[in-house]
VOGU-3710 file (C-alpha; in Angstrom, 3 decimals, decimal comma):
1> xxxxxxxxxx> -0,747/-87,637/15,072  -1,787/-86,648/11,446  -2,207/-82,881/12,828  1,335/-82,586/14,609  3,010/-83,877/11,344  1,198/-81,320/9,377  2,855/-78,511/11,450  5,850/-80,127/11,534  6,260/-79,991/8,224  4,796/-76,257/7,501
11> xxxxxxxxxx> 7,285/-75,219/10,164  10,119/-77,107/8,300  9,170/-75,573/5,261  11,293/-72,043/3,848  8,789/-69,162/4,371  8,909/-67,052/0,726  11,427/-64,205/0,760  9,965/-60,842/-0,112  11,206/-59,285/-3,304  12,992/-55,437/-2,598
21> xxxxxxxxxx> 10,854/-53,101/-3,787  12,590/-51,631/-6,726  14,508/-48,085/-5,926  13,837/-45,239/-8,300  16,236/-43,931/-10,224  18,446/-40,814/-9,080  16,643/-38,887/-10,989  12,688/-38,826/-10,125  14,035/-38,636/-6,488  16,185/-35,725/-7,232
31> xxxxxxxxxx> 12,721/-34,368/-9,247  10,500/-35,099/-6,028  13,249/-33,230/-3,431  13,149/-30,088/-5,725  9,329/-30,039/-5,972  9,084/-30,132/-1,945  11,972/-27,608/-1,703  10,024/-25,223/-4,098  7,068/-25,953/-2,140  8,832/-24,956/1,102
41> xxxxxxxxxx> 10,443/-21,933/-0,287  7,034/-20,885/-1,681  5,363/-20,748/1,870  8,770/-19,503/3,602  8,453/-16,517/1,269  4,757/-16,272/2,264  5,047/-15,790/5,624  8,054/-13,493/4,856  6,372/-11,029/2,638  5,157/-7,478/4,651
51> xxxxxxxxxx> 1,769/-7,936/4,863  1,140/-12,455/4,589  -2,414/-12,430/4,723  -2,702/-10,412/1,167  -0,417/-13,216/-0,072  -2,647/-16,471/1,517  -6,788/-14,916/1,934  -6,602/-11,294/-0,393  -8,600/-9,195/1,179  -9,653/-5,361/1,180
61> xxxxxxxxxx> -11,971/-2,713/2,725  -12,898/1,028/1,643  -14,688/3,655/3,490  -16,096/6,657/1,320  -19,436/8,346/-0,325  -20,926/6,336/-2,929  -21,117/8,180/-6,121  -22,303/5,910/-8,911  -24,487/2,926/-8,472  -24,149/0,506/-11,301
71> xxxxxxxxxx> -26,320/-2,961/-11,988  -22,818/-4,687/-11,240  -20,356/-1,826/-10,262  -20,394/0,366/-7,484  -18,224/3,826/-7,411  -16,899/5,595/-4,146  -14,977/8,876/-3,109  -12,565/7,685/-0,824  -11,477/10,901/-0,198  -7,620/12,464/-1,356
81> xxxxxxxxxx> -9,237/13,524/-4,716  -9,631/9,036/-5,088  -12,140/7,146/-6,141  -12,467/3,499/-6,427  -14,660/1,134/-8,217  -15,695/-2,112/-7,036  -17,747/-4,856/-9,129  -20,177/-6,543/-7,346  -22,782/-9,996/-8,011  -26,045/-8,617/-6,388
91> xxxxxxxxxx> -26,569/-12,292/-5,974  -23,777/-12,632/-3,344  -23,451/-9,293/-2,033  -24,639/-8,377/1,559  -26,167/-4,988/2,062  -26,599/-4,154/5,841  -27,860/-0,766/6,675  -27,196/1,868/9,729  -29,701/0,064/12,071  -27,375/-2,907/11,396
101> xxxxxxxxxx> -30,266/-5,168/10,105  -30,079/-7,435/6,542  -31,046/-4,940/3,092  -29,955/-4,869/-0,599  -28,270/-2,689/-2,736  -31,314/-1,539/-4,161  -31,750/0,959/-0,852  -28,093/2,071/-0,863  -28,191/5,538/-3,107  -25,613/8,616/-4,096
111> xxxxxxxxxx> -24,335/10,034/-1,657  -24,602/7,356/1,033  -21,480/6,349/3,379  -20,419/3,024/2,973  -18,407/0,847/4,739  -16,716/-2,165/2,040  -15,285/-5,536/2,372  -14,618/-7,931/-0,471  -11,636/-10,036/-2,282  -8,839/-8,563/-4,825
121> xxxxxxxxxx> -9,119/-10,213/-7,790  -6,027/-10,924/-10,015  -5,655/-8,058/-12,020  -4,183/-5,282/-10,452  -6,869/-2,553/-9,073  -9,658/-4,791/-9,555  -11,988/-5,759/-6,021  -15,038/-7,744/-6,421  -17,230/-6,199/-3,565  -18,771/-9,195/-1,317
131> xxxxxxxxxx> -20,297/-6,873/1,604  -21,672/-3,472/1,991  -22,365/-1,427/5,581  -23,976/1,522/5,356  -23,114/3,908/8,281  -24,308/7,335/9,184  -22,143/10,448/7,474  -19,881/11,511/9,452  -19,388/8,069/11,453  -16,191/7,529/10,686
141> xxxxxxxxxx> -12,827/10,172/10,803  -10,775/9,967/8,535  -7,406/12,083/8,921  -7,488/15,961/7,072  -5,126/16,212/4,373  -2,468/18,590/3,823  -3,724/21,258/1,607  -1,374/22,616/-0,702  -2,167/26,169/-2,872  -1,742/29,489/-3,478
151> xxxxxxxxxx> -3,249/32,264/-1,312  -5,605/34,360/-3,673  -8,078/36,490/-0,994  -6,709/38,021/2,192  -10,136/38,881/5,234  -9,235/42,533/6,609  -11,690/41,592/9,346  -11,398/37,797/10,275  -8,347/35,604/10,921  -9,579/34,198/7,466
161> xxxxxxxxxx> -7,849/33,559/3,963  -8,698/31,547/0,360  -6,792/29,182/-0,729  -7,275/27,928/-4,362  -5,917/24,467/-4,797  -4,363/23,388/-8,884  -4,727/19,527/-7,682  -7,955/19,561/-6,062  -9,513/22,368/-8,244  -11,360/23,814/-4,758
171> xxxxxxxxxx> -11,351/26,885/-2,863  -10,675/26,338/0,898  -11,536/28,612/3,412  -8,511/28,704/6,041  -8,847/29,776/9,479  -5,973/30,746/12,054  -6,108/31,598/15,386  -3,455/32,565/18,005  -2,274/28,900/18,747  -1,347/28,302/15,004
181> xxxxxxxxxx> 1,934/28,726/13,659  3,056/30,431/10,358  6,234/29,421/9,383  8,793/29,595/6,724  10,458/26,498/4,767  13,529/27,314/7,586  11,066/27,509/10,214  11,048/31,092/10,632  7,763/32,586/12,082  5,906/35,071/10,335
191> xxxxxxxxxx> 3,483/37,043/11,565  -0,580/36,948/9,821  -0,105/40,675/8,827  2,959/39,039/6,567  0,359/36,738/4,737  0,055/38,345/1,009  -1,651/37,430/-1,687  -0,200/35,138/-4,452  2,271/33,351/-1,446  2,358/29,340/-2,007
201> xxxxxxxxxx> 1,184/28,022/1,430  0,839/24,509/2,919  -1,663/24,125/5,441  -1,814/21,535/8,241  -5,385/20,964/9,549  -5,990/21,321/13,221  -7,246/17,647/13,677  -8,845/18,765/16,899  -10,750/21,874/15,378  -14,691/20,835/15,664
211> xxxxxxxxxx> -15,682/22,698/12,793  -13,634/21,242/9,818  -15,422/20,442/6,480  -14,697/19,739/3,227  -14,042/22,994/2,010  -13,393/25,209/5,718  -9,989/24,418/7,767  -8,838/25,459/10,607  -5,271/25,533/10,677  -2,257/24,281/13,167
221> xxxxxxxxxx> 0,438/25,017/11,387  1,135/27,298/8,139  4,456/26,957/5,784  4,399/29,684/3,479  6,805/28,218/0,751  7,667/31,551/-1,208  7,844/33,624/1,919  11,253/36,517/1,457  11,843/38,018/4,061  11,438/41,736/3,439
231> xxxxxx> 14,346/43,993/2,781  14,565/46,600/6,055  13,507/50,549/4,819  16,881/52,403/4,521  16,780/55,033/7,044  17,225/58,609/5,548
//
């Protein structure tokens, strides 16, 4: 009996209303919805931006010559007339070499072709190199130029003619055959016996020509900037 009058009288009995938890004021949640609309706007923008994955996980990669070899920096002719320098930790950097197996950067030397991956670090121009492949020369293609100078030697016995470059202070060696085309800036086409020394000429490499090097082109196409035509003889 003593039991059933004990629930009785717990069920009888007002259960404790909970006290509202108190609302904050206007302004902290005003505060909190511009915070989360910033915060929304900031990744909108992210995924917006032309290339997102520079924006969210920086990255870079360069493929050139190595010129100077530093304790902590690391210099490389990326072609163009460029070079780029890249600091390095020799503590965190992996070296692999051409057979692909595990080295350090104390076997990479001048003149070696390097493949590089690392992270760009907040100032502008700065990379902190993270990994280094080293890959046999020539390995990789990388698309010819334009070459832009002024025609100073003219071959009387080869399709063959120097060009001396202000920008690139070189001499290139420029080949045409029958298939390339010397033009004018209005696409008029001149004939090689037209070529003269002292003419401003642009030269498009032949990217299928085998025997391109640094300094020796052959050439597809030829604009001759300064060409005029010539006046015709008057006849007597």
């Amino acid at each position: 009996m003593l039991p059933l009058l004990i629930s009785l009288i717990a069920l009888a009995s007002p259960s404790p209303i909970p006290s509202p938890s108190p609302t904050p004021p206007s302004s902290e949640v005003q505060k909190i919805r511009q915070v989360i609309q910033e915060e929304v706007i900031k990744k909108i923008n992210q995924l917006r931006s032309p290339n997102p994955d520079q924006t969210i996980n920086p990255k870079f990669s360069f493929h050139g010559q190595v010129t100077i070899i530093d304790p902590d920096k690391l210099v490389l002719d990326i072609g163009n007339s460029s070079i780029q320098t890249l600091n390095y930790n020799p503590d965190q950097l992996t070296v692999i070499d051409s057979s692909r197996n595990k080295s350090d950067i104390s076997q990479i030397k001048v003149g070696d072709e390097v493949i590089t991956l690392g992270n760009r670090l907040e100032t502008p121009g700065d990379f902190e190199l993270m990994r280094l492949i080293k890959v046999k020369p020539g390995s990789i293609k990388r698309p010819l130029p334009l070459v832009i100078g002024k025609i100073t030697d003219i071959s009387t016995t080869t399709s063959l003619f120097t060009l001396s470059t202000a920008s690139l202070k070189q001499d290139f060696q420029i080949k045409y055959q029958n298939t390339t085309a010397i033009l004018s800036p209005s696409g008029q086409k001149i004939k090689s016996s037209q070529l003269t020394i002292g003419q401003i000429a642009i030269v498009v490499p032949d990217s299928k020509a085998k025997n391109n090097t640094t300094n020796s082109i052959t050439a597809a196409t030829i604009y001759i900037s300064n060409f005029s035509t010539p006046s015709p003889t008057p006849k007597p």
